[in-house]
N, C-alpha and C positions, 0 to 999 in steps of 0.2 A: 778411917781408912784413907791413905795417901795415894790419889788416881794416879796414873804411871804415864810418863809421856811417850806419845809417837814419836818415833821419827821419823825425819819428812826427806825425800828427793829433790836436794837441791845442787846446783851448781856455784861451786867455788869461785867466785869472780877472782880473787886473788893468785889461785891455782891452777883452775880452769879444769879442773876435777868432778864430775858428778858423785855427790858423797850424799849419809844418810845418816843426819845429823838430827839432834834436838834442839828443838828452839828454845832461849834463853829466858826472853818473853814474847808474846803475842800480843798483838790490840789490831782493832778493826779501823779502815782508813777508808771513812766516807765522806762525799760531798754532803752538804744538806738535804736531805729529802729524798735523797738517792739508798740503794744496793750498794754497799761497800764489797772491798778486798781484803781479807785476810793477811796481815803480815806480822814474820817472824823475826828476829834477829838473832841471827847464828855465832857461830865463834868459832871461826877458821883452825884448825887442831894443828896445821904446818907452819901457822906464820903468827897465830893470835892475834888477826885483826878483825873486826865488827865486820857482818855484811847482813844486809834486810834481803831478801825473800819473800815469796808471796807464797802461803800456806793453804793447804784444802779449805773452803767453806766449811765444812761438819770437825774442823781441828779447835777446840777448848781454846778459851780465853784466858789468859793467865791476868 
């Protein structure tokens, strides 16, 4: 069975849009030793450029 992604509440840097989009891939972004950030990277649907985004804690790793 294929889990089905969320989509997440982000802001279009390129747009300046609040859109609810899925993220591309995910991976976590910590210092050493530390609680990391969740981030995503999106794919802009007006202009098709990359933008990262910080994703809920409890959102799946890809």
């Amino acid at each position: 069975m294929v889990a089905r992604k969320k989509t997440v509440k982000v802001k279009d840097p390129t747009t300046g849009k609040e859109l609810e989009l899925v993220p591309e891939k995910v991976w976590t972004l910590a210092p050493r030793g530390r609680k990391g950030v969740k981030i995503g990277l999106f794919k802009s649907p007006e202009t098709g450029k990359y933008f990262r985004a910080k994703v809920p804690d409890n959102y799946p790793v890809s």
